[in-house]
Phi, psi and omega in degrees: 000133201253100144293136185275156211276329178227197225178129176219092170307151175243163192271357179195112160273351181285139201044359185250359175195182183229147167278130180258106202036172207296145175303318207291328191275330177272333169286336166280021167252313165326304178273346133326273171327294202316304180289310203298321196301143187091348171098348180303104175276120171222148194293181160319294185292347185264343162290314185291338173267336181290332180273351205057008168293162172273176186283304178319313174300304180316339202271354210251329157305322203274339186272280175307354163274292203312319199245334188261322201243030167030070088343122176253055163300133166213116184284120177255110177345272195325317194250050182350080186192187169249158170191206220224154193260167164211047161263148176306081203302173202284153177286159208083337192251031210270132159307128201207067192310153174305175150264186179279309161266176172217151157240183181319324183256019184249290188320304162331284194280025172235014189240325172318314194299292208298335177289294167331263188320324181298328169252014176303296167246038215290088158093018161244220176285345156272353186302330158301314171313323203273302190325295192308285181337298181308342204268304196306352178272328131319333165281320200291301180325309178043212201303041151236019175340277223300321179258002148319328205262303198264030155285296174332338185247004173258011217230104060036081188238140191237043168312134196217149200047048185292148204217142190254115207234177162245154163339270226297286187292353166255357174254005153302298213290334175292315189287306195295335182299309193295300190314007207009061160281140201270151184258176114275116204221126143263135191254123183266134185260090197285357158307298168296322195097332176325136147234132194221147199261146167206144183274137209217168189235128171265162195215324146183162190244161198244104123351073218204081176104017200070350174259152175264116195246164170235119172274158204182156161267117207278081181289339153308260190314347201020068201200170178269153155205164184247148190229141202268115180298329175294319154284008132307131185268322186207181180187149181215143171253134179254172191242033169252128182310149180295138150276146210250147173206137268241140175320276221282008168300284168006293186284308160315006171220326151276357175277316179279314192308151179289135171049193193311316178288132184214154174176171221279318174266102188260091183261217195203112171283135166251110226235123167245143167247145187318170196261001182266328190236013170291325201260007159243321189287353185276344174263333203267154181257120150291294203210136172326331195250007169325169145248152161207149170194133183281144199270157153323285202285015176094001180263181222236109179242125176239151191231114190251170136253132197253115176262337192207122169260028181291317204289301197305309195316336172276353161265341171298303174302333161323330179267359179068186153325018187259338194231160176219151196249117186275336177177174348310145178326300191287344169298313172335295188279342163278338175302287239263320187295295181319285170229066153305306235276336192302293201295340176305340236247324179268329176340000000 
């Protein structure tokens, strides 16, 4: 059982923090624990004079420990009495006494956290994973039910081009990353159309854009690649070690390209934007390794870096007239290519 190590009273609660239920009912979650500890079957009535309660409050403690803070309370026949169970709990279900306080930007961030999880994944792949999490936030949040319920309708999470992967193939591709285990994968290529089986050594996986990706060592290719876990086809874990490759290769070869896309030759797109849509790209983060500066007449030129260029060309265009591409020559001319063939399409 996991206790918090200090307690932090705030000297003046009114309006600056919330009691998570009456000070007096959480020290008597204390002291209950406190007789339970230790394998000590102790009766009612030596509970009930140690909190000073009526039988009713204690029994309505005793419940609520059970059922809100998982407490492995169990009444044992034989020693007509309570003690502590010492089965292992279910994962989610772990015991946890409370602290005494929140204070206000603590309160925020934990009812942000439970809105957040609740709309992370509703009824996809993480949602067996999340449920147990909600409930303890809910325990913990206690007498802030009402505004747990009306945060959900000020609180907004919006995802958009989320791609539908299976369960079974992202806790393979998960179990084999931590065990450092080699996968057997057939992989479909939406470039190609393709599908080709290759055995890959993992190395990690990337959260990017709402999709989930694996970066890997290629053993077909021998080579590094990243692969959309969502174009995994099958998947298998093999019990030949994964081979290893060292952080900063990984990152020197997957790390400098623009987006998702990475690779060894790294030019530098230069993108200028109108002085109107200049008073947005001018806050946004592209790439870790940008430049950006603003022109005499107000327009915006950022300096991105790059390896492959399908993902930028595709942001580029999102902007319309809005973006001009200054260079590299050759980037220049697949932007200007894209849309010829876009305008043809309108003729």
């Amino acid at each position: 059982m996991r206790v918090p190590r200090r307690f932090r009273p705030l000297p003046d609660c009114r309006g600056a923090g919330m009691r998570i239920g009456s000070m007096d009912r959480t020290e008597r979650f204390y002291k209950i624990n406190q007789q339970l500890e230790n394998g000590h079957c102790v009766s009612f009535e030596k509970l009930r004079e140690a909190c000073e309660v009526s039988r009713a409050t204690l029994q309505r403690d005793l419940e609520y420990m059970r059922t809100r803070l998982n407490a492995p309370i169990l009444y044992d026949r034989e020693r007509n009495g309570y003690r502590l169970s010492r089965e292992t709990p279910q994962v989610g279900a772990q015991y946890e006494l409370p602290g005494l306080w929140f204070n206000s930007q603590e309160i925020h961030a934990l009812l942000t956290m439970q809105h957040l999880l609740a709309n992370l994944d509703p009824g996809g792949l993480l949602a067996q994973h999340i449920e147990p999490l909600q409930l303890r936030l809910n325990t913990l949040l206690g007498a802030a039910e009402d505004a747990v319920s009306d945060i959900r309708h000020r609180v907004l999470v919006v995802g958009t081009g989320k791609r539908t992967l299976k369960l079974a193939h992202f806790e393979r591709v998960g179990s084999a990353l931590l065990r450092r285990k080699r996968l057997q994968i057939n992989y479909y290529a939406r470039s190609t159309g393709e599908t080709t089986e290759r055995e890959v050594s993992p190395l990690r996986l990337v959260h990017y854009r709402e999709n989930w990706y694996l970066d890997a060592w290629c053993h077909m290719r021998d080579d590094l690649r990243n692969f959309a876990v969502d174009s995994i086809v099958d998947v298998d874990v093999l019990e030949r070690r994964a081979r290893d490759i060292a952080r900063r290769t990984v990152e020197s070869v997957l790390g400098p390209g623009y987006g998702i896309f990475a690779g060894n030759a790294v030019a530098t797109a230069q993108l200028r934007f109108t002085p109107e849509r200049a008073r947005w790209v001018g806050a946004e983060s592209w790439h870790p390794h940008q430049r950006g500066e603003y022109e005499p007449d107000g327009s915006y030129l950022l300096r991105v870096p790059y390896a492959d260029d399908r993902e930028l060309i595709m942001d580029i265009l999102r902007y319309g007239a809005d973006c001009e591409v200054v260079g590299p020559p050759a980037l220049r001319k697949a932007v200007a290519r894209e849309l010829r063939e876009a305008a043809t399409r309108y003729a």
